[in-house]
N, C-alpha and C positions, 0 to 999 in steps of 0.2 A: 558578534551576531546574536541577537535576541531569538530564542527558541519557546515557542509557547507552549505550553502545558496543557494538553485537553484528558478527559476522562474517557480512557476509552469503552468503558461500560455504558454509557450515557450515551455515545455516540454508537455505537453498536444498535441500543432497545431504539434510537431513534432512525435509522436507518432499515431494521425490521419494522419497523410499525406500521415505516413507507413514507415516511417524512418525503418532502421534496429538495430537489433539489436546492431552487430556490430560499427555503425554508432553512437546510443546512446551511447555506452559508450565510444567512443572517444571522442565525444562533450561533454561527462560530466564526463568526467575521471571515470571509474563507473569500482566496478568487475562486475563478471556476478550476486553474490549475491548481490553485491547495487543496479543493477538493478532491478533486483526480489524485494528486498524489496522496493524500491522505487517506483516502478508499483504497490504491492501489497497499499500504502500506499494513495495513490492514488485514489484507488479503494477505499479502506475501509470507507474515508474518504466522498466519493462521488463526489470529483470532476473527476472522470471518472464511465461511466456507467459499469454495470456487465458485458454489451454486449461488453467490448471490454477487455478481460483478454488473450488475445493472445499477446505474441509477437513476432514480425518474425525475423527469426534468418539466417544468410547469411551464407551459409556450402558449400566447395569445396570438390566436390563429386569424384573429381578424388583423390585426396588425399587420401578420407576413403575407393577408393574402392583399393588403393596401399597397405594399409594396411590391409584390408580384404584377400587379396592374397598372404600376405605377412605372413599368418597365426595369426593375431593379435587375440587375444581371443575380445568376445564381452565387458563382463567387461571391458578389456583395453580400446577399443573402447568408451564407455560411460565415459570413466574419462579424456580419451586424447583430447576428444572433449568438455567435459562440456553435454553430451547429457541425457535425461531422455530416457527410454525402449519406450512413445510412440512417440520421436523425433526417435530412431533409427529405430520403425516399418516406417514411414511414408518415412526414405531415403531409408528405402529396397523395399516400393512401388515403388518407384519413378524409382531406380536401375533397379526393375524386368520390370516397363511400358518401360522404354528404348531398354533394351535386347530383349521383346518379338516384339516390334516395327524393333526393328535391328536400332534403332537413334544411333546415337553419344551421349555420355555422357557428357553432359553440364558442364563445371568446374565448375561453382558454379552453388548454388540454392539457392530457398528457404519456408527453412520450419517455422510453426507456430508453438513458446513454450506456452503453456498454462501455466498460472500462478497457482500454488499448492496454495492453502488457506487452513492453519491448520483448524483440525475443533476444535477448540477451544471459547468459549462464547465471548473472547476479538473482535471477527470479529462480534458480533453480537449485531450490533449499531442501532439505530435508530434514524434516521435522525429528528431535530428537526426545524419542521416548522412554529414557531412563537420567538419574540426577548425574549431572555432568559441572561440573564445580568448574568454574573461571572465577581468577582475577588480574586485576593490575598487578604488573611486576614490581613497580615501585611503594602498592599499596598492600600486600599480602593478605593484611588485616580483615579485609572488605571481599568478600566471596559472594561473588554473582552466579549464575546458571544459565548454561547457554541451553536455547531454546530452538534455532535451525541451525544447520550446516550447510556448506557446500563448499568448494576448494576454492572460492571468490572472498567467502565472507562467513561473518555467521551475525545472527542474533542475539542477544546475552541480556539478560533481566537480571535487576542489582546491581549496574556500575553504572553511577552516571555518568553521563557524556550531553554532550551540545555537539550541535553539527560542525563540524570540521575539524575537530577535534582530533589530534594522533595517538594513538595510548599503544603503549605494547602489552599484548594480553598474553596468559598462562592459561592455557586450558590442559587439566591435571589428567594423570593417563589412567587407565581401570589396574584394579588388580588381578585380573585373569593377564595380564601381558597383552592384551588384543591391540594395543597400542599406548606407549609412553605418550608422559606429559609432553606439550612442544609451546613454542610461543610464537609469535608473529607482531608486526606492526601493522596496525590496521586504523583507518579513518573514517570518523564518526559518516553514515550518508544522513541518517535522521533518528531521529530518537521525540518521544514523547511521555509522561508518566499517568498510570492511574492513578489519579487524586480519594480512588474509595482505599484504595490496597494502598497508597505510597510508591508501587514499584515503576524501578526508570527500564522501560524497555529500547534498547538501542540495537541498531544494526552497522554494522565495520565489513566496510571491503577491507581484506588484506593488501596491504601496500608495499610491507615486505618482509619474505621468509626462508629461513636457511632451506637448503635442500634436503638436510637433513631434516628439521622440524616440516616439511613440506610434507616428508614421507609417513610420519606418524598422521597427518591430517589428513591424507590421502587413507590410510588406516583404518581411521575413525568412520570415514563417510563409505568408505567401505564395508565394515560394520553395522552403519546405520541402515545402509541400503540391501547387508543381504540378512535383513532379518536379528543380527547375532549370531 
């Protein structure tokens, strides 16, 4: 499986600036789901904040209201466009503020897709704020830093990986005792690098781990979450 390399600095300044949708994924060859997941990944991660899970999306409203007239049922409408039910309430706002205005209907527009975040525990990381040293079992040499936790998975910057990838990690314990070293088997879900800095940032579900090493990771995100 071929894994692409974006800069995630570059996609960052261009998603604050307000870039479009449209516009991202011409610049990064993207479907609308690589998008999605690529924003959500993002997020999850913490290099963008919560406060920005929109993204705006450039719709030509003369187009769907051709279609609309034209008898097109709603579902066709939401599959022919890529749209979710509250992108299609927010163009039928837009529709009826024009009509009742008596404006001319602007050929394009634009609306805001809110990013869907499963509710699944994999989203539910916790961001790790002191240096925490990971690496491969079999690579010692190569010391990564893991960057989220939670008892699913974690994040780790400095190991490469490609998606699908199994690796058994080492994450080393502190010296206060608050929790020993432990390891796990865990599988790449996506990874990408910054091309300014060089670093590979990946995230691994754990896929398998002793009950003993379970307990030290339970430790840690215990740790992380009540402060130190």
């Amino acid at each position: 499986m071929v894994v692409r390399r974006f800069s995630a600095k570059e996609i960052i300044q261009d998603i604050r600036s307000g870039m479009d949708e449209t516009s991202l994924r011409k610049k990064y060859q993207l479907s609308l789901k690589g998008l999605e997941t690529l924003y959500q990944k993002l997020i999850a991660t913490g290099l963008l904040g919560n406060d920005l899970q929109l993204i705006p999306r450039k719709i030509n409203l003369l187009a769907i209201l051709a279609d609309i007239r034209a008898g097109m049922s709603q579902s066709d409408l939401l599959k022919k466009y890529e749209l979710s039910e509250s992108m299609l309430r927010q163009l039928s706002k837009k529709l009826l503020a024009a009509e009742g205005k008596r404006l001319a209907i602007d050929a394009e527009t634009i609306i805001m897709e809110p990013v869907e975040f499963p509710a699944t525990s994999e989203l539910v990381r916790h961001e790790v704020d002191f240096h925490l040293p990971a690496y491969e079992a079999d690579r010692p040499e190569t010391l990564g830093v893991v960057r989220e936790v939670s008892e699913e998975g974690m994040s780790v910057a400095g190991i490469e990986a490609t998606v699908g990838d199994t690796k058994t990690l080492v994450v080393l314990g502190d010296e206060l005792g608050q929790f020993s070293s432990f390891e796990f088997e865990g599988s790449c879900l996506w990874a990408f690098t910054d091309s300014e800095e060089g670093t590979c940032l990946a995230g691994f579900a754990i896929s398998k781990i002793s009950e003993t090493d379970a307990k030290e990771l339970r430790n840690l995100v215990r740790l992380i979450t009540s402060g130190g």
